[in-house]
C-alpha positions in Angstrom: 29.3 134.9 43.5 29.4 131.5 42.5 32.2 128.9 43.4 31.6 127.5 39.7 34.4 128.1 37.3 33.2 130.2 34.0 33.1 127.0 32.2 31.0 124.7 34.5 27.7 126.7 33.5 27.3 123.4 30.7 26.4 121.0 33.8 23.5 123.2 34.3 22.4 121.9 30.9 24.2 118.6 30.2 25.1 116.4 33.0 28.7 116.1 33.5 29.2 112.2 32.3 27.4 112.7 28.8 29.5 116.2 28.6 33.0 113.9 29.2 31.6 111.3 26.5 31.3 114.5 24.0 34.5 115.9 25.0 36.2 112.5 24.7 34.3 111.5 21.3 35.4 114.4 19.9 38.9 114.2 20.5 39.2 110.9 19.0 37.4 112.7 16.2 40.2 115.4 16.2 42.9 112.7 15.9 41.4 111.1 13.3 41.3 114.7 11.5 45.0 115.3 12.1 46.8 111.6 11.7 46.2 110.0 9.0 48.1 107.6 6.5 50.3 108.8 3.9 50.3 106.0 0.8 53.1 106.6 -1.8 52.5 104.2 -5.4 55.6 103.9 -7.2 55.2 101.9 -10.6 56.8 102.1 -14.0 55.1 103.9 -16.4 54.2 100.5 -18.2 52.6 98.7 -15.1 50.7 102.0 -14.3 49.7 101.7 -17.8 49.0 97.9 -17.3 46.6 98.5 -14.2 44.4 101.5 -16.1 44.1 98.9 -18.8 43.0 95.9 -16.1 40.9 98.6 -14.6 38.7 99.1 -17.7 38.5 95.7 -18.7 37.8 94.6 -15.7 34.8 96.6 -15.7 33.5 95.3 -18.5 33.5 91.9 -16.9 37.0 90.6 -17.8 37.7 88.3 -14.7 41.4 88.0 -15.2 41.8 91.3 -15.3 39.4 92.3 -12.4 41.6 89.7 -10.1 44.9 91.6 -11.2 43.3 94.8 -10.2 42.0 93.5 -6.5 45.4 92.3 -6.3 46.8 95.6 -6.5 43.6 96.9 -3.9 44.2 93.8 -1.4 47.9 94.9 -1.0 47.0 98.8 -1.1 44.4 97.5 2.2 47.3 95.5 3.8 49.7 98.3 3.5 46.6 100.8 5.5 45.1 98.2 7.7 49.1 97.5 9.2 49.3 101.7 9.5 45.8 101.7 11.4 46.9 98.4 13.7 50.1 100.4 14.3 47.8 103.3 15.6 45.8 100.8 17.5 42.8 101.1 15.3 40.5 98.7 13.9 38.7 99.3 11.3 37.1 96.9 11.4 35.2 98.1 15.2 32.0 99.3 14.9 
């Protein structure tokens, strides 16, 4: 009989430092899956309406209208990047 626990048979295959690095990668992996960011828009009906229409012309090359929109994005990215910071991620890390 073998002084091994049942579970120890993976260091036969994979040395115990790359198995911790697995075990550890995919628990931050796990985390990511299961937190996550919850963003709630509330906007009249006419300033919804307002962005849809900056949207489209801004597509079609309006500048004005494309800087109204990234407005909206940059503070849509502030409100997740202070969420991730408060997590103590950066998603910025590569």
């Amino acid at each position: 009989m073998s002084s091994k626990e049942p579970n120890d048979w993976i260091y036969d295959i994979i040395p115990a430092k790359q198995v911790e690095e697995i075990e550890l990668k995919a628990q931050k992996l796990q985390d990511n899956l299961d937190n996550g960011v919850n963003v709630v828009l509330s906007a009249t009906n006419d300033s919804a309406i307002k962005l849809c229409q900056a949207y489209a012309r801004g597509i079609q090359g309006n500048i004005e209208a494309w800087i109204h929109v990234m407005g909206f994005l940059e503070t849509l990215i502030d409100t997740i990047e202070q969420h991730l910071d408060e997590e103590g991620i950066d998603p910025y890390a590569k």
